[in-house]
C-alpha positions as CSV (number, residue, x, y, z in Angstrom):
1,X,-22.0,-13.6,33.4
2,X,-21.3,-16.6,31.0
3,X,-20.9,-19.7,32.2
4,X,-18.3,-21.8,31.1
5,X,-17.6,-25.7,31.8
6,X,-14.3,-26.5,32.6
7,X,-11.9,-29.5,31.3
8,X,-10.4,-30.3,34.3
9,X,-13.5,-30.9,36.7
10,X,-17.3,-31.5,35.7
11,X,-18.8,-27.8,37.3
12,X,-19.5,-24.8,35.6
13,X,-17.7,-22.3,37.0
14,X,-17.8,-18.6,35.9
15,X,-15.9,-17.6,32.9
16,X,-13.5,-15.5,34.7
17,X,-11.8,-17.7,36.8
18,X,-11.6,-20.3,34.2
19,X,-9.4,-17.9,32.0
20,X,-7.4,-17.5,35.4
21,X,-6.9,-21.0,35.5
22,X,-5.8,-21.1,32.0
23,X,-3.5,-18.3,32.6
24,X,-1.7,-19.3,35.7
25,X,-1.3,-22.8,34.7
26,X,1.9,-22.0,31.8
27,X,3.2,-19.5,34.8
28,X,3.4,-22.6,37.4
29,X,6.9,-23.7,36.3
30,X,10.3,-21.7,35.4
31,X,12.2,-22.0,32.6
32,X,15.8,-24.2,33.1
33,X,17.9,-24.2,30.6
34,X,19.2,-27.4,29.4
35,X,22.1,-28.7,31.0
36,X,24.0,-29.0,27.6
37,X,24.1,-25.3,27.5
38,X,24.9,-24.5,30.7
39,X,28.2,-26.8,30.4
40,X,28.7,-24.7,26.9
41,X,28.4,-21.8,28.3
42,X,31.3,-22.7,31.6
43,X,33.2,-23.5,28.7
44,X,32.7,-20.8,27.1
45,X,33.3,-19.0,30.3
46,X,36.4,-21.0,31.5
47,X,38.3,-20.3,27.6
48,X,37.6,-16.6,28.1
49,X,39.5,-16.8,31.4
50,X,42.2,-18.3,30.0
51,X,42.6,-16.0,27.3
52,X,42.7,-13.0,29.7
53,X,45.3,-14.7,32.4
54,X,47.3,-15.4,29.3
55,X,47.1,-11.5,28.3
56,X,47.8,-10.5,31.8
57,X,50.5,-12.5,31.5
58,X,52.4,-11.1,28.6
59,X,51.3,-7.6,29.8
60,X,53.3,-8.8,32.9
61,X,56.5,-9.6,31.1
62,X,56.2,-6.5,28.6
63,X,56.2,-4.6,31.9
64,X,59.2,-6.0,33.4
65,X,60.9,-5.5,30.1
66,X,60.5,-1.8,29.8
67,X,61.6,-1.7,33.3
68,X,64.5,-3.5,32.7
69,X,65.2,-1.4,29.8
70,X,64.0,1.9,31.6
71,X,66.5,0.8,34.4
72,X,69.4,0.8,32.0
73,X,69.1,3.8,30.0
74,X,68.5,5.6,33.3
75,X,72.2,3.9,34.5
76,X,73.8,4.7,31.1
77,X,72.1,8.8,31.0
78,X,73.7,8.9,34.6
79,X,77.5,7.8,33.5
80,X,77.2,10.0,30.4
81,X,76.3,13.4,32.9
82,X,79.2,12.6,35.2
């Protein structure tokens, strides 16, 4: 076993555990994105959504159209059979 001395304190420990030490030590923290792209991507987000409601919302009024006209052809077929 090769005996390795490490940066961080004055003993010689084995040369496993310092490549343990090395490996663990980029691992301790988790990666945040920054805040700049977080709000970018609620924006991003919050257009998307408004783009959809405003879909749902023609889609809504196309609808009540074709009912409207669905309702008066059916009135107009029924005075034409009588």
């Amino acid at each position: 076993m090769d005996i390795v001395v490490s940066h961080k304190e004055d003993k010689c420990i084995p040369e496993n555990e310092s490549k343990n030490d090395m490996a663990h030590e980029g691992q301790s923290e988790e990666y945040v994105p920054p805040l700049n792209d977080m709000k970018d991507k609620i924006k991003h987000l919050e257009d998307d959504l408004g783009e959809k409601k405003e879909t749902i919302a023609r889609l809504h009024r196309n609808l009540a159209s074709l009912r409207n006209f669905h309702q008066k052809a059916s009135s107009t077929s029924k005075r034409e059979k009588k």
